[in-house]
PDB file of N, CA, C and O in Angstrom:
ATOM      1  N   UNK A   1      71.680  79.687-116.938  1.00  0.00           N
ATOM      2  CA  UNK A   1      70.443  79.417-117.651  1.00  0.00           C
ATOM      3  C   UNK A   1      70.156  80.625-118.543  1.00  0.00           C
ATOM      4  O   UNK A   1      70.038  81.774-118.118  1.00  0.00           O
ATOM      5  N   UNK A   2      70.028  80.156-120.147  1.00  0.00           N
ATOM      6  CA  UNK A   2      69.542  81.509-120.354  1.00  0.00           C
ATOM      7  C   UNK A   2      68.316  81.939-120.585  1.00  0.00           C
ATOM      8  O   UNK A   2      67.419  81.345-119.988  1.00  0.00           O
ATOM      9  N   UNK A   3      68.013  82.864-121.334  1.00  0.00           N
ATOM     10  CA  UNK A   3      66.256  83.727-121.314  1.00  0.00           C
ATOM     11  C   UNK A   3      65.432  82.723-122.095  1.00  0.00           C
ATOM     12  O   UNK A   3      64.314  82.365-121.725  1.00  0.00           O
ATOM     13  N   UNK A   4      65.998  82.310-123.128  1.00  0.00           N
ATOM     14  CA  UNK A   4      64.837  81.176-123.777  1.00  0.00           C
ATOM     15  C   UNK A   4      64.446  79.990-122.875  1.00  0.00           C
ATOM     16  O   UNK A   4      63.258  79.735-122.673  1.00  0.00           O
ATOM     17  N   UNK A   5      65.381  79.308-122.364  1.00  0.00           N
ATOM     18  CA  UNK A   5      65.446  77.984-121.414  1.00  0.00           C
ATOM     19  C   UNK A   5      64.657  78.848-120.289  1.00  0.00           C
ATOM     20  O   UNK A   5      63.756  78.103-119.904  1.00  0.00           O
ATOM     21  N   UNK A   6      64.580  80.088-119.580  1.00  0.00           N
ATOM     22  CA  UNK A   6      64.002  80.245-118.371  1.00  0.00           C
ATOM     23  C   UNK A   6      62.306  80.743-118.705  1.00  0.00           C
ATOM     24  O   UNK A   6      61.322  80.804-117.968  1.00  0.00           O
ATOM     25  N   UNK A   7      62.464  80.984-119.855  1.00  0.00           N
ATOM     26  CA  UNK A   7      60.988  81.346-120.857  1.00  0.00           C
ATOM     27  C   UNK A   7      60.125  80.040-120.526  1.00  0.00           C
ATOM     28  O   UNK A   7      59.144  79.858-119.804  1.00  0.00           O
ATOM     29  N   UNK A   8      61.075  79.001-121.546  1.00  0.00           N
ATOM     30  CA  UNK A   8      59.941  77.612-121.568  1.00  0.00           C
ATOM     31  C   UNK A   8      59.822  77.122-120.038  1.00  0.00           C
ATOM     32  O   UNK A   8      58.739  76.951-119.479  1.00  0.00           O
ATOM     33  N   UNK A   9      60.842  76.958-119.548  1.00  0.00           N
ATOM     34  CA  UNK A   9      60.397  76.443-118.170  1.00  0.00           C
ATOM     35  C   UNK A   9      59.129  77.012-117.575  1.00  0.00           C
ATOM     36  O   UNK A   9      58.248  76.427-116.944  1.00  0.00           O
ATOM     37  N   UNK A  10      59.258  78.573-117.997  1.00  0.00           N
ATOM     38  CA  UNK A  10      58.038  79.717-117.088  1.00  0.00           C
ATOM     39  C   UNK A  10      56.767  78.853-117.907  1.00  0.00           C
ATOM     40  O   UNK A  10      55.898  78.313-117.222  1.00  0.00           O
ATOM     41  N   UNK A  11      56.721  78.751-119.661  1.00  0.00           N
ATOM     42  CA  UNK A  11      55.481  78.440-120.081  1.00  0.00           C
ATOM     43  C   UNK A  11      55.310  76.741-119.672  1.00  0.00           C
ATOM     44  O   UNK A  11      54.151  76.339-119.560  1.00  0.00           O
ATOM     45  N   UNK A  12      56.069  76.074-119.523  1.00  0.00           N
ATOM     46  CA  UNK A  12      55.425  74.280-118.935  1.00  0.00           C
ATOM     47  C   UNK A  12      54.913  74.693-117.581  1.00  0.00           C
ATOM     48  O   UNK A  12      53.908  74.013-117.371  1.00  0.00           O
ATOM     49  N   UNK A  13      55.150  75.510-116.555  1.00  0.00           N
ATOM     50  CA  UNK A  13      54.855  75.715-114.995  1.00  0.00           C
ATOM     51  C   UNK A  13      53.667  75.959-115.756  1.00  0.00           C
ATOM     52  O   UNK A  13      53.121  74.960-116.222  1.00  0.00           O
ATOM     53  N   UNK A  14      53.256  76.853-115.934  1.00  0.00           N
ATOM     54  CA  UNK A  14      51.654  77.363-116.277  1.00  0.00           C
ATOM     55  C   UNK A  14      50.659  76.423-116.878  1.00  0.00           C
ATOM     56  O   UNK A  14      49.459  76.229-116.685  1.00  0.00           O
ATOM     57  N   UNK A  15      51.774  75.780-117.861  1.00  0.00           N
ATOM     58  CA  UNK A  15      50.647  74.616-119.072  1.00  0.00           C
ATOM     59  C   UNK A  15      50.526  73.524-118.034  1.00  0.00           C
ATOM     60  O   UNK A  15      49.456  72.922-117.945  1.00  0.00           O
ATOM     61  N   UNK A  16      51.759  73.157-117.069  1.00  0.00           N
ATOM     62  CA  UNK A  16      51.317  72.234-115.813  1.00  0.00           C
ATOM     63  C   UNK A  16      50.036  72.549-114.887  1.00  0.00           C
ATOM     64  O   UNK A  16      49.174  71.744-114.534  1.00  0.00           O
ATOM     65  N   UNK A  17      50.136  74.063-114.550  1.00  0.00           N
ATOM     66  CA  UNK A  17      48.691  74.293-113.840  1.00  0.00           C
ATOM     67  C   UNK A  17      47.591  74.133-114.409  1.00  0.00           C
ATOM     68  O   UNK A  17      46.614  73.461-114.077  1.00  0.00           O
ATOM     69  N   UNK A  18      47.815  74.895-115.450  1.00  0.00           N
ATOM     70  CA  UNK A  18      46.471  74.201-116.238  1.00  0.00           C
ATOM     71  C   UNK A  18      46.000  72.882-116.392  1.00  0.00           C
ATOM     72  O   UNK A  18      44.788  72.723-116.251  1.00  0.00           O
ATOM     73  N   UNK A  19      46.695  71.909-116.651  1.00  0.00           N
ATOM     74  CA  UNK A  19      46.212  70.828-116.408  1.00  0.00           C
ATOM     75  C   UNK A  19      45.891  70.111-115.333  1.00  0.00           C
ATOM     76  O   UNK A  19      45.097  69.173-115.397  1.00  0.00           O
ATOM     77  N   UNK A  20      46.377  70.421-114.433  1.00  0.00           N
ATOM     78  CA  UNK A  20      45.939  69.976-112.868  1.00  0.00           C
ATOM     79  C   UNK A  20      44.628  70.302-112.451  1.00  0.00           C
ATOM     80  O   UNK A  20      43.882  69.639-111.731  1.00  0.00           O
ATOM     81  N   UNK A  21      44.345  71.896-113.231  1.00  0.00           N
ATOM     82  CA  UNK A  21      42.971  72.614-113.067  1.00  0.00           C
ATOM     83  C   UNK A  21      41.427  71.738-114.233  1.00  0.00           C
ATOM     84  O   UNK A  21      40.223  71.617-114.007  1.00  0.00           O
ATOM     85  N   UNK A  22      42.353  71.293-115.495  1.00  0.00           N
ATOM     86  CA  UNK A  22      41.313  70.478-115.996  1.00  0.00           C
ATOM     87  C   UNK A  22      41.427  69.389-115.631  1.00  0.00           C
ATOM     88  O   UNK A  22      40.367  68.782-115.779  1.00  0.00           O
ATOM     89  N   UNK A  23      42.236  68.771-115.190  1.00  0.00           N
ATOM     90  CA  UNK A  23      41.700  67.131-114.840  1.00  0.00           C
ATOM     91  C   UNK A  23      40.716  67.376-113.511  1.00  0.00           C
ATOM     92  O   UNK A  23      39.794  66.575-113.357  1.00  0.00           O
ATOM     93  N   UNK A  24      40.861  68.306-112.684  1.00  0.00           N
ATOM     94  CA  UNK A  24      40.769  68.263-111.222  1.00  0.00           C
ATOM     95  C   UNK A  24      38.799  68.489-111.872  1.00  0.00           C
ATOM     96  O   UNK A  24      37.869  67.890-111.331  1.00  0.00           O
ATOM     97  N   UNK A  25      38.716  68.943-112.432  1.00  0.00           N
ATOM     98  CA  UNK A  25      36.683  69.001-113.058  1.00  0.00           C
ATOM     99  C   UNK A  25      36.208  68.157-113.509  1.00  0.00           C
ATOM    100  O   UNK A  25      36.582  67.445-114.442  1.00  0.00           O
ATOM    101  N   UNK A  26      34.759  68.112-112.516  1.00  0.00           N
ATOM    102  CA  UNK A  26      34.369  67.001-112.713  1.00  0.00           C
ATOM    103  C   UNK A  26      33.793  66.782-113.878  1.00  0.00           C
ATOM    104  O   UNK A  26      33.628  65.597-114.167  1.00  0.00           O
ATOM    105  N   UNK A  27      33.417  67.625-114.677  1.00  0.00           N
ATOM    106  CA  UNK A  27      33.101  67.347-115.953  1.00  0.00           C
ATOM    107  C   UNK A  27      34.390  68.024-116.859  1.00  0.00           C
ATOM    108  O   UNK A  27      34.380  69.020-117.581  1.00  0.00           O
ATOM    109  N   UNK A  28      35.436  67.134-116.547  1.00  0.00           N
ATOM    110  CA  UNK A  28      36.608  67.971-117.407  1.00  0.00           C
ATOM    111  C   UNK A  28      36.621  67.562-118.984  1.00  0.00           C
ATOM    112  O   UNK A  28      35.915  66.571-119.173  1.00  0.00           O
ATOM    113  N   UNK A  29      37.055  67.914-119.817  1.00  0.00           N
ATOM    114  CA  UNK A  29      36.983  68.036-121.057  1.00  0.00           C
ATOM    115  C   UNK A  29      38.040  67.030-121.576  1.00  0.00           C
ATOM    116  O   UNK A  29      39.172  67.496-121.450  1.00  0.00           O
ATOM    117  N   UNK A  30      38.008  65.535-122.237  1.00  0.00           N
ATOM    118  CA  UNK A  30      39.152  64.807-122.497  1.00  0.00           C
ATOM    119  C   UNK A  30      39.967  65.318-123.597  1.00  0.00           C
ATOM    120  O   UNK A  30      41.185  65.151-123.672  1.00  0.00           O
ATOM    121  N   UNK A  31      39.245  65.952-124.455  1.00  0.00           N
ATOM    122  CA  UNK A  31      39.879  66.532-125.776  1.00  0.00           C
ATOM    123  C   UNK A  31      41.191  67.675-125.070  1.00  0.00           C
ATOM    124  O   UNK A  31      42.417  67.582-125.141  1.00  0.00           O
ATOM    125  N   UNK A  32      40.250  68.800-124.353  1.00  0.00           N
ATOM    126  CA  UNK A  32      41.199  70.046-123.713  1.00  0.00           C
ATOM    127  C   UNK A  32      42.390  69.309-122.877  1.00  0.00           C
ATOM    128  O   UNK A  32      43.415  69.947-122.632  1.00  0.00           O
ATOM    129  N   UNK A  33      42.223  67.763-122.381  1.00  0.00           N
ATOM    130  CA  UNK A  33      43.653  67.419-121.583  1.00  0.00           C
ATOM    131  C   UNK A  33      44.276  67.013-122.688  1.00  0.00           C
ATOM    132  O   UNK A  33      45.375  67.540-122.859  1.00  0.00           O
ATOM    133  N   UNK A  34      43.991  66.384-123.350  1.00  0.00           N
ATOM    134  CA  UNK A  34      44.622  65.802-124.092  1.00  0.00           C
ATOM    135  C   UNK A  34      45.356  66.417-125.348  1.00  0.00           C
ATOM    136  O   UNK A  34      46.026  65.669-126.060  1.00  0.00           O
ATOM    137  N   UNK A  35      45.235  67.874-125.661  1.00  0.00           N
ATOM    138  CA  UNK A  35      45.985  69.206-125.906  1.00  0.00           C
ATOM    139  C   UNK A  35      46.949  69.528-125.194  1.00  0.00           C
ATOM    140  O   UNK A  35      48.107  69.686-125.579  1.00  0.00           O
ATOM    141  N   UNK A  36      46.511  69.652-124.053  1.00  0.00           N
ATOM    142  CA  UNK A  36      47.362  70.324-122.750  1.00  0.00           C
ATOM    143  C   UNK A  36      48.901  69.403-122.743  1.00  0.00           C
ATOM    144  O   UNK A  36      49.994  69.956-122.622  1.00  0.00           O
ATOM    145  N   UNK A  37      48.697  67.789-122.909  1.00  0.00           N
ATOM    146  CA  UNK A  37      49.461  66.585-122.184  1.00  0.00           C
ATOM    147  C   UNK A  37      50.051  67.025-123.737  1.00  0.00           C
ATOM    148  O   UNK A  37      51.272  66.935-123.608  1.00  0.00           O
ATOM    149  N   UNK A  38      49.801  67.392-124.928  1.00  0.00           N
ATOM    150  CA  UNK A  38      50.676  67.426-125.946  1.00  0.00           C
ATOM    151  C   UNK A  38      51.567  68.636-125.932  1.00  0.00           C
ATOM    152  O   UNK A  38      52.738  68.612-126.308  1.00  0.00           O
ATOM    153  N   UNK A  39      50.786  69.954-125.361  1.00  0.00           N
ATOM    154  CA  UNK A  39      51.414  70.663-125.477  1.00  0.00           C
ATOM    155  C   UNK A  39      52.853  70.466-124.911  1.00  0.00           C
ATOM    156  O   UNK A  39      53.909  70.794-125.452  1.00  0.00           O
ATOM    157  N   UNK A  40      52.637  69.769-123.525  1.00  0.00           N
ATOM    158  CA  UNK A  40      53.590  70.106-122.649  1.00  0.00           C
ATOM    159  C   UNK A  40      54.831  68.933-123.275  1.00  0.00           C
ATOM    160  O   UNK A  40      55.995  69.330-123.232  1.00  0.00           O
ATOM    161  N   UNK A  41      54.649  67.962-123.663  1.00  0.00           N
ATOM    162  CA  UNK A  41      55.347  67.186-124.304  1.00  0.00           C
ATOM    163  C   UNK A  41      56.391  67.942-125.207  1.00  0.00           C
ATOM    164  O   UNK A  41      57.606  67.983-125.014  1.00  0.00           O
ATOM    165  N   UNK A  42      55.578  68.623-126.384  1.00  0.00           N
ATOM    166  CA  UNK A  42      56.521  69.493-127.131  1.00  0.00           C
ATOM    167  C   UNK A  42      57.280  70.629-126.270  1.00  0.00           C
ATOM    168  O   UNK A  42      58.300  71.135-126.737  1.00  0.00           O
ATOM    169  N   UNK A  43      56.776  71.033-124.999  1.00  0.00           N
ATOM    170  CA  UNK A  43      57.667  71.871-124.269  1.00  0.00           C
ATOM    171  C   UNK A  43      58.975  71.287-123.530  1.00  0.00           C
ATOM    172  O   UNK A  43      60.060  71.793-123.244  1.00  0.00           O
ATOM    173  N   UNK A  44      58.368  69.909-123.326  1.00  0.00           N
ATOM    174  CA  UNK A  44      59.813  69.406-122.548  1.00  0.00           C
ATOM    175  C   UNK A  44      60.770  68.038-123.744  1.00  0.00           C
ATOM    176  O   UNK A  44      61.480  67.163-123.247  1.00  0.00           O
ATOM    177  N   UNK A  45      60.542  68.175-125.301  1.00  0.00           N
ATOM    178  CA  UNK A  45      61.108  68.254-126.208  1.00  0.00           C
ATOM    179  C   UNK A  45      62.172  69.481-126.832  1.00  0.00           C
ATOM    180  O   UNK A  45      63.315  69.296-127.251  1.00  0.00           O
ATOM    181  N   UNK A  46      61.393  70.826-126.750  1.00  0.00           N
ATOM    182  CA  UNK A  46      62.162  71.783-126.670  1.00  0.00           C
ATOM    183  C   UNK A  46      63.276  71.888-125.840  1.00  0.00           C
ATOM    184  O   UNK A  46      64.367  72.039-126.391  1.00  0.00           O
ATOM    185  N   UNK A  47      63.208  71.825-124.332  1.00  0.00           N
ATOM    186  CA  UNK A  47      64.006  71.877-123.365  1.00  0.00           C
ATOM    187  C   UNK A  47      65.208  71.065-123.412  1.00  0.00           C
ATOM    188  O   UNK A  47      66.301  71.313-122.903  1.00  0.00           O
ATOM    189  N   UNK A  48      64.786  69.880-124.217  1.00  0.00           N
ATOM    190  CA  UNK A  48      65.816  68.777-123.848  1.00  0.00           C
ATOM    191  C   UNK A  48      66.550  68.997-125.320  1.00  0.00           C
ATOM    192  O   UNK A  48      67.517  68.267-125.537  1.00  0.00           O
ATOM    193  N   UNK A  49      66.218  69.821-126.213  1.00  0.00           N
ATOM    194  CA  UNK A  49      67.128  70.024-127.390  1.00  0.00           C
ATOM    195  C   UNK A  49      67.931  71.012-127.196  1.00  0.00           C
ATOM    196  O   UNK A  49      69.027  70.940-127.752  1.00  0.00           O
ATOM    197  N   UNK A  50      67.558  72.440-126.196  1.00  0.00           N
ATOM    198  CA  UNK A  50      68.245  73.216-125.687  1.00  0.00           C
ATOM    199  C   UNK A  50      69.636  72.949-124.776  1.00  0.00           C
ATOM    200  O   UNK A  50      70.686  73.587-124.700  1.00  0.00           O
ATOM    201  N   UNK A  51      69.053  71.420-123.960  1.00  0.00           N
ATOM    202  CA  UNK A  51      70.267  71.007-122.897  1.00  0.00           C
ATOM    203  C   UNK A  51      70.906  70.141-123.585  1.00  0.00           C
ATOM    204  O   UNK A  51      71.797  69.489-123.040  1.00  0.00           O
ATOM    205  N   UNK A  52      70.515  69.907-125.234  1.00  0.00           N
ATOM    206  CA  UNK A  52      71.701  69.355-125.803  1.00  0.00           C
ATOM    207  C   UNK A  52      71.493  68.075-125.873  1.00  0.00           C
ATOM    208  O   UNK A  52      72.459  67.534-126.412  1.00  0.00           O
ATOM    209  N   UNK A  53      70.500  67.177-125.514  1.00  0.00           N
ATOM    210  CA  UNK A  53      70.163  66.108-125.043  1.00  0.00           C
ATOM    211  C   UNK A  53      68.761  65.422-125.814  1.00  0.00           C
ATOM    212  O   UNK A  53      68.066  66.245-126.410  1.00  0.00           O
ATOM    213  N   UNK A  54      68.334  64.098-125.844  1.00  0.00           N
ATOM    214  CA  UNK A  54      67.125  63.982-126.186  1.00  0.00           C
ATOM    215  C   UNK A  54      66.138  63.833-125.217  1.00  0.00           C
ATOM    216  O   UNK A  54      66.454  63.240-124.186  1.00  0.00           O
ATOM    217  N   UNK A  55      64.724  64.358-125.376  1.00  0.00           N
ATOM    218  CA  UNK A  55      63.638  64.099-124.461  1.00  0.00           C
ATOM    219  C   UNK A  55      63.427  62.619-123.425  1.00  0.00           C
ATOM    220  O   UNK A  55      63.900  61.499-123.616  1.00  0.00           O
ATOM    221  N   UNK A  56      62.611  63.068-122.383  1.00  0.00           N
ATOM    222  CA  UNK A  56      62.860  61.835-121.642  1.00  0.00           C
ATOM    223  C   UNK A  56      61.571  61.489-122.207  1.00  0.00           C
ATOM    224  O   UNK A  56      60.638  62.259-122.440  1.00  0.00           O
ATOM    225  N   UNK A  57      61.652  59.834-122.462  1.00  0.00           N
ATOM    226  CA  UNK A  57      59.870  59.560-122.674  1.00  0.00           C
ATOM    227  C   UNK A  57      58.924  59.453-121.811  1.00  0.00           C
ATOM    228  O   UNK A  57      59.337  59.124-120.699  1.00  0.00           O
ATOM    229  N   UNK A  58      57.541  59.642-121.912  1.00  0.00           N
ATOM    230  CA  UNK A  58      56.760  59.624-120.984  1.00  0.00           C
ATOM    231  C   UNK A  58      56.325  58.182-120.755  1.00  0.00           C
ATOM    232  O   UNK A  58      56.513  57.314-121.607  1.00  0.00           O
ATOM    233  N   UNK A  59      55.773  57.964-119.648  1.00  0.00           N
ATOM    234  CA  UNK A  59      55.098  56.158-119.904  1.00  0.00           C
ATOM    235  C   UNK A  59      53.774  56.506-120.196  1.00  0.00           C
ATOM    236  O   UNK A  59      52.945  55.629-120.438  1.00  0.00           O
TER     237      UNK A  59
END
């Protein structure tokens, strides 16, 4: 694995917590998830261009 691929993996773990932390409020913010659910999209787009491969889709 190298340093970029072990980079993004490190930044989706985090952008994953974060979102677990805004949905989990009860007055959570739909706009701030709905950033978060993009960000991470483009992170596991990145990943899957790195492994050479195309992204898996989400449902």
């Amino acid at each position: 694995m190298n340093t970029r691929f072990f980079l993004l993996l490190e930044r989706q773990q985090k952008l994953d917590a974060r979102l677990r932390l805004a949905q989990s409020l009860r007055d959570a913010d739909p706009l701030e998830i709905a950033r978060l659910h993009a960000g991470k999209r483009t992170l596991r787009q990145r990943l899957a261009q790195l492994m050479g491969r195309s992204a898996p889709r989400l449902a």
